[in-house]
C-alpha positions as CSV (number, residue, x, y, z in Angstrom):
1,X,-8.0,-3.8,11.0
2,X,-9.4,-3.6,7.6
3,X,-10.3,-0.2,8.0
4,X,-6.8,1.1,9.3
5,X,-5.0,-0.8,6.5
6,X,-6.9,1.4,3.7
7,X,-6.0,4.3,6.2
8,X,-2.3,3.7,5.7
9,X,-2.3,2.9,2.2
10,X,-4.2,6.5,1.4
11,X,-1.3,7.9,3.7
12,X,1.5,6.1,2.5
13,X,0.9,7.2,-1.4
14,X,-0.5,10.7,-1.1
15,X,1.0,11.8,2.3
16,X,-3.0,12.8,3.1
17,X,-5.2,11.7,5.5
18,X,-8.3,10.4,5.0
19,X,-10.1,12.1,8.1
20,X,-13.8,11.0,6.1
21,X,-12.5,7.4,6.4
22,X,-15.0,6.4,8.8
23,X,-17.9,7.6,6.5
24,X,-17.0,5.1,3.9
25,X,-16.6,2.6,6.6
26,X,-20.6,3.5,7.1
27,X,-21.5,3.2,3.7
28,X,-19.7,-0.2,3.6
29,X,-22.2,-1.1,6.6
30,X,-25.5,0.7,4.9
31,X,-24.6,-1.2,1.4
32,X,-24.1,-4.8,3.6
33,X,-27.5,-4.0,5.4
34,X,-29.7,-3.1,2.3
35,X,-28.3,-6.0,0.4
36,X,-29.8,-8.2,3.3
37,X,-33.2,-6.0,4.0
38,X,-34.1,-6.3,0.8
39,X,-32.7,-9.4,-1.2
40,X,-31.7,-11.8,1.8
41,X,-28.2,-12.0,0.8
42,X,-25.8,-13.0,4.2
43,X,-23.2,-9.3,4.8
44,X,-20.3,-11.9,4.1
45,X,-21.6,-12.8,0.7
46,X,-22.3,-9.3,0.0
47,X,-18.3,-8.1,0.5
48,X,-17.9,-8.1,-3.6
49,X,-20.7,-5.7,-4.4
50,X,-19.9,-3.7,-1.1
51,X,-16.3,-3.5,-1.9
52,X,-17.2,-2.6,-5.9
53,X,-19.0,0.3,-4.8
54,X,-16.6,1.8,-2.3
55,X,-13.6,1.2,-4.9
56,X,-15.7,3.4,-7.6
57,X,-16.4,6.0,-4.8
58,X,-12.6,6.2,-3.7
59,X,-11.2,6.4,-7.4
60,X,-14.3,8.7,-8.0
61,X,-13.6,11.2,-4.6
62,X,-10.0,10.8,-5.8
63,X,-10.8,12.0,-9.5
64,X,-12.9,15.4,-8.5
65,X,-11.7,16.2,-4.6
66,X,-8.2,14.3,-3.8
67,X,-6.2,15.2,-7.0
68,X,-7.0,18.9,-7.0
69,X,-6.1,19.4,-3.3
70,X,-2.8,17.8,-3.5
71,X,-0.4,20.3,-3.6
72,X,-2.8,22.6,-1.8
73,X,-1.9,23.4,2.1
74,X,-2.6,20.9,4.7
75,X,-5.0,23.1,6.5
76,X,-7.1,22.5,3.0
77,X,-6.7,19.4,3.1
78,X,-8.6,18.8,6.4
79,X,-11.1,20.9,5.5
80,X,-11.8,19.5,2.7
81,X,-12.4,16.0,3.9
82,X,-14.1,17.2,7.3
83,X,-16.8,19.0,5.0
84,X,-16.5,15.4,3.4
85,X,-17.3,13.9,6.6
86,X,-20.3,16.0,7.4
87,X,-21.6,16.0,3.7
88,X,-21.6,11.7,3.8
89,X,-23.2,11.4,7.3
90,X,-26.3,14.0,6.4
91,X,-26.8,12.2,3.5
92,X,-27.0,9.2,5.2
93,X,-29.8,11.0,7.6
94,X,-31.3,11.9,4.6
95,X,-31.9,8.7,2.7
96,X,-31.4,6.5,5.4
97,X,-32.8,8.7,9.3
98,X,-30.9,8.4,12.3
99,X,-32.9,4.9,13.4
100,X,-30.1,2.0,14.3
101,X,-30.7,-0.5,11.8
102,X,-28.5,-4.3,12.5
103,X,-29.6,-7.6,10.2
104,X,-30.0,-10.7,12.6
105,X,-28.4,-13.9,11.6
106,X,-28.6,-16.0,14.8
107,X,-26.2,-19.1,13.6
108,X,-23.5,-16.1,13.9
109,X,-24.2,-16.4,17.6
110,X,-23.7,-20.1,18.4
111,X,-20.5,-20.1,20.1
112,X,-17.3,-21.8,18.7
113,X,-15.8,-24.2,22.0
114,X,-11.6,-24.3,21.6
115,X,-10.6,-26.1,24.9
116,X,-12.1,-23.5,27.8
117,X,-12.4,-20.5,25.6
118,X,-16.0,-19.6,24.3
119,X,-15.8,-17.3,20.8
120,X,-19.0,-16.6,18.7
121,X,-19.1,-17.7,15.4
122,X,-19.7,-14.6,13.9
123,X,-16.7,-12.6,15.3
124,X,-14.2,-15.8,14.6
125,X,-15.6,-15.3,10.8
126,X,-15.0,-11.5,11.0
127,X,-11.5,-12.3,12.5
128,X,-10.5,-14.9,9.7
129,X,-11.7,-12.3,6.7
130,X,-9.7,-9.5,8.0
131,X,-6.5,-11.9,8.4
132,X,-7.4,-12.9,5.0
133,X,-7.5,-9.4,3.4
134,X,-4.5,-8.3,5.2
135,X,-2.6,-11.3,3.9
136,X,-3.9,-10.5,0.1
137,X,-3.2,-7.0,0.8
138,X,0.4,-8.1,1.8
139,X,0.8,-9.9,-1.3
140,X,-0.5,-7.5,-3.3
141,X,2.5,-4.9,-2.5
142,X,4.9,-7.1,-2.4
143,X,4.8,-9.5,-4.8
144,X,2.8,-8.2,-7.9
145,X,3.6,-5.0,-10.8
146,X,0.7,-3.2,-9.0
147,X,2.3,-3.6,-5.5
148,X,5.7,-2.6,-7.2
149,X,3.9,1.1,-8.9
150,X,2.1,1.5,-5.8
151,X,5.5,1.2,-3.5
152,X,7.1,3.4,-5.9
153,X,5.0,6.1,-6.2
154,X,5.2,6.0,-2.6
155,X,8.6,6.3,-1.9
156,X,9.8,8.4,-4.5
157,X,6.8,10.1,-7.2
158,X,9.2,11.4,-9.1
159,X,11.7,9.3,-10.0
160,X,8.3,7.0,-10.5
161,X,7.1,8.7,-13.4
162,X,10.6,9.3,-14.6
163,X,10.7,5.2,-15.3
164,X,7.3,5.4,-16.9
165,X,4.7,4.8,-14.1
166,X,1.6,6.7,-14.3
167,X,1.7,7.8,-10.8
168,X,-2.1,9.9,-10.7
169,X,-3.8,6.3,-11.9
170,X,-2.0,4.8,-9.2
171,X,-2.7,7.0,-6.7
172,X,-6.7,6.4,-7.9
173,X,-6.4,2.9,-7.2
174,X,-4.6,3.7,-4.0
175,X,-7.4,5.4,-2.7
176,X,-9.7,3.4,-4.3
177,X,-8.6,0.2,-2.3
178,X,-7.9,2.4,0.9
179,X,-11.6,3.2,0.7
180,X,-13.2,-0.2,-0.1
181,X,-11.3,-1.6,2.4
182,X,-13.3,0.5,4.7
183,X,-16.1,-0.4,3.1
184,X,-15.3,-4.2,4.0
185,X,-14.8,-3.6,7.2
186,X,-18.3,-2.4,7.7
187,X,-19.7,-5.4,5.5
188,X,-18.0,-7.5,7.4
189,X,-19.0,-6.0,10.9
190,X,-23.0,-5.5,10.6
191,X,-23.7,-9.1,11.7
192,X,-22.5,-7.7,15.5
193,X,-22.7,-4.1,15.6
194,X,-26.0,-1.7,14.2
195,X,-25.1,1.0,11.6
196,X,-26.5,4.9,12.2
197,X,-25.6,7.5,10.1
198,X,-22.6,8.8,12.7
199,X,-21.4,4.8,13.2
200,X,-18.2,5.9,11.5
201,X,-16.9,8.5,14.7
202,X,-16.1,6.3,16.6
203,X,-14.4,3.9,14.2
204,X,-12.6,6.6,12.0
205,X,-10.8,8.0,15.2
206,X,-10.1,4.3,16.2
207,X,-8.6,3.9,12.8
208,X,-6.4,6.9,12.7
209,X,-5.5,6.2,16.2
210,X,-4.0,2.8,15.4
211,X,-2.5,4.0,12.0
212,X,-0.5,6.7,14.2
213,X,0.6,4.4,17.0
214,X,1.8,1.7,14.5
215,X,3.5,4.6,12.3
216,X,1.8,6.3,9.5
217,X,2.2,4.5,6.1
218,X,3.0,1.5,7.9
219,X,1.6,-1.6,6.9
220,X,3.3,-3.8,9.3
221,X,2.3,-1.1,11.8
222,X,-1.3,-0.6,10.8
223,X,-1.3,-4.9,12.1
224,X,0.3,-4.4,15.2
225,X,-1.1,-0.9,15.8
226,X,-4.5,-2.8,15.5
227,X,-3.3,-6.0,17.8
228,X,-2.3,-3.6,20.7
229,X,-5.2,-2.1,20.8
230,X,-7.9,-4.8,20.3
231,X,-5.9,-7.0,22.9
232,X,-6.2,-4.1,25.2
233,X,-9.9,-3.5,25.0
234,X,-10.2,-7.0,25.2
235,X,-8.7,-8.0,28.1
236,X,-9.5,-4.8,30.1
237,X,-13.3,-5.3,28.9
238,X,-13.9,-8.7,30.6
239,X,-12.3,-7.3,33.7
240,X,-14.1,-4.2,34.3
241,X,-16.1,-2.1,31.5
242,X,-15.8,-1.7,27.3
243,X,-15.9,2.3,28.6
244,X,-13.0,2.1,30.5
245,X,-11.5,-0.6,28.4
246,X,-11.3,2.2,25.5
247,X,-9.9,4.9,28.5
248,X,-7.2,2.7,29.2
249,X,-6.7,1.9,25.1
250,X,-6.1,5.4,24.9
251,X,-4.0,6.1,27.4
252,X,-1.2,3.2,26.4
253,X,-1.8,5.0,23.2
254,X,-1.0,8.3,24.6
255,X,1.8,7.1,26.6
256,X,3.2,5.1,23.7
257,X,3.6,8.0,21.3
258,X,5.5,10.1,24.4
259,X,7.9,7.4,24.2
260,X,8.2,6.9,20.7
261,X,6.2,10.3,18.8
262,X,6.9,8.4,15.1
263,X,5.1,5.5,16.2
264,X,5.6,1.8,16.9
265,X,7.1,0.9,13.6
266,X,7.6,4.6,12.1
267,X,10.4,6.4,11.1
268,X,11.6,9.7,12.4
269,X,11.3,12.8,10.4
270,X,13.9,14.2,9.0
């Protein structure tokens, strides 16, 4: 959720898509599991230095890749951030090799009893954070001066700077928070999953697949984009197989955007 929220934000101020999302996701995850390896500190309690770091690298790749790009052609814009994508994972094989590394915390995997239904701690806790950022995020748009430049610069740049608002700073922090979200979500996440330098395939398609079917620049539609999807997997994964619980994910995705191309909550273009 976390992940797809930053997504959407990126999108909904620059009108770009962060394809390399999924890389910062990874970092978030490597960050998490160094913090633990070496200095014992629990991924949850590790989100503020995780989320520091991604937030300097997003204003930082906003500074020196995003900016100059921005008026460029969308075919650049892809290629810029799928040489993005390629240059984060090798560096990752680089420092890091291709060996699955996962921290083990076994009081995450004591389940959690609510009347018949069985839930492990850790994935409750990972459910309540993201709720919790999603809810800050929500506030943070709509009811504070940054929310207000960041909407603005959205909607109309223009007229934004026109009125005074600095629209490049904001579209820093924009990517700035779009990216250490992702790197919160792979904080968050190491407790039940392992982290590889090419973790963030799989989850960067996942991400842009739910920004798309909610609407892109969504936020309400990054939510329910990301409820459709997990309650699929869900349910279809206790009934048969996660593989085919992802085929059939996919394919109410697919079917979805024949009905509605813009998206659950998107608009049409015009």
């Amino acid at each position: 959720m976390t992940i797809s929220i930053g997504l959407n934000l990126i999108y909904g101020v620059m009108k770009i898509v962060n394809y390399a999302q999924g890389e910062f996701f990874m970092i978030g995850m490597y960050v998490a599991y160094w913090l633990f390896y070496l200095f014992g500190i629990n991924p949850f309690l590790s989100i503020p230095i995780a989320v520091t770091v991604l937030f300097l690298l997003g204003t930082t790749l906003f500074n020196y890749i995003c900016y100059p790009i921005l008026r460029k052609p969308y075919e650049t814009q892809i290629m810029t951030f799928v040489g993005l994508i390629y240059i984060l994972q090798n560096l990752a094989l680089i420092l890091w090799t291709a060996d699955y590394k996962t921290v083990n915390i076994p009081e995450l995997s004591y389940p959690m009893v609510i009347g018949n239904i069985y839930i492990p701690q850790g994935r409750l806790i990972i459910l309540t954070i993201a709720i919790l950022v999603s809810i800050f995020i929500y506030i943070l748009l709509t009811r504070s001066n940054i929310g207000l430049f960041i909407r603005a610069s959205s909607q109309n740049p223009q007229g934004a700077e026109i009125v005074g608002v600095n629209t490049k700073k904001v579209r820093a922090l924009s990517m700035g928070i779009g990216i250490a979200l992702a790197g919160l979500g792979g904080c968050i996440v190491l407790p039940i999953y392992y982290c590889y330098p090419y973790v963030g395939i799989r989850m960067g398609i996942m991400a842009f697949i739910i920004i798309t079917l909610g609407g892109l620049g969504s936020f309400y539609g990054a939510i329910i984009g990301s409820l459709v999807i997990g309650l699929v997997e869900s349910v279809v994964g206790s009934i048969y197989s996660s593989e085919f619980a992802i085929t059939i994910a996919l394919l109410v995705y697919v079917i979805i955007l024949i009905l509605r191309p813009q998206g659950l909550l998107g608009t049409k273009a015009r």
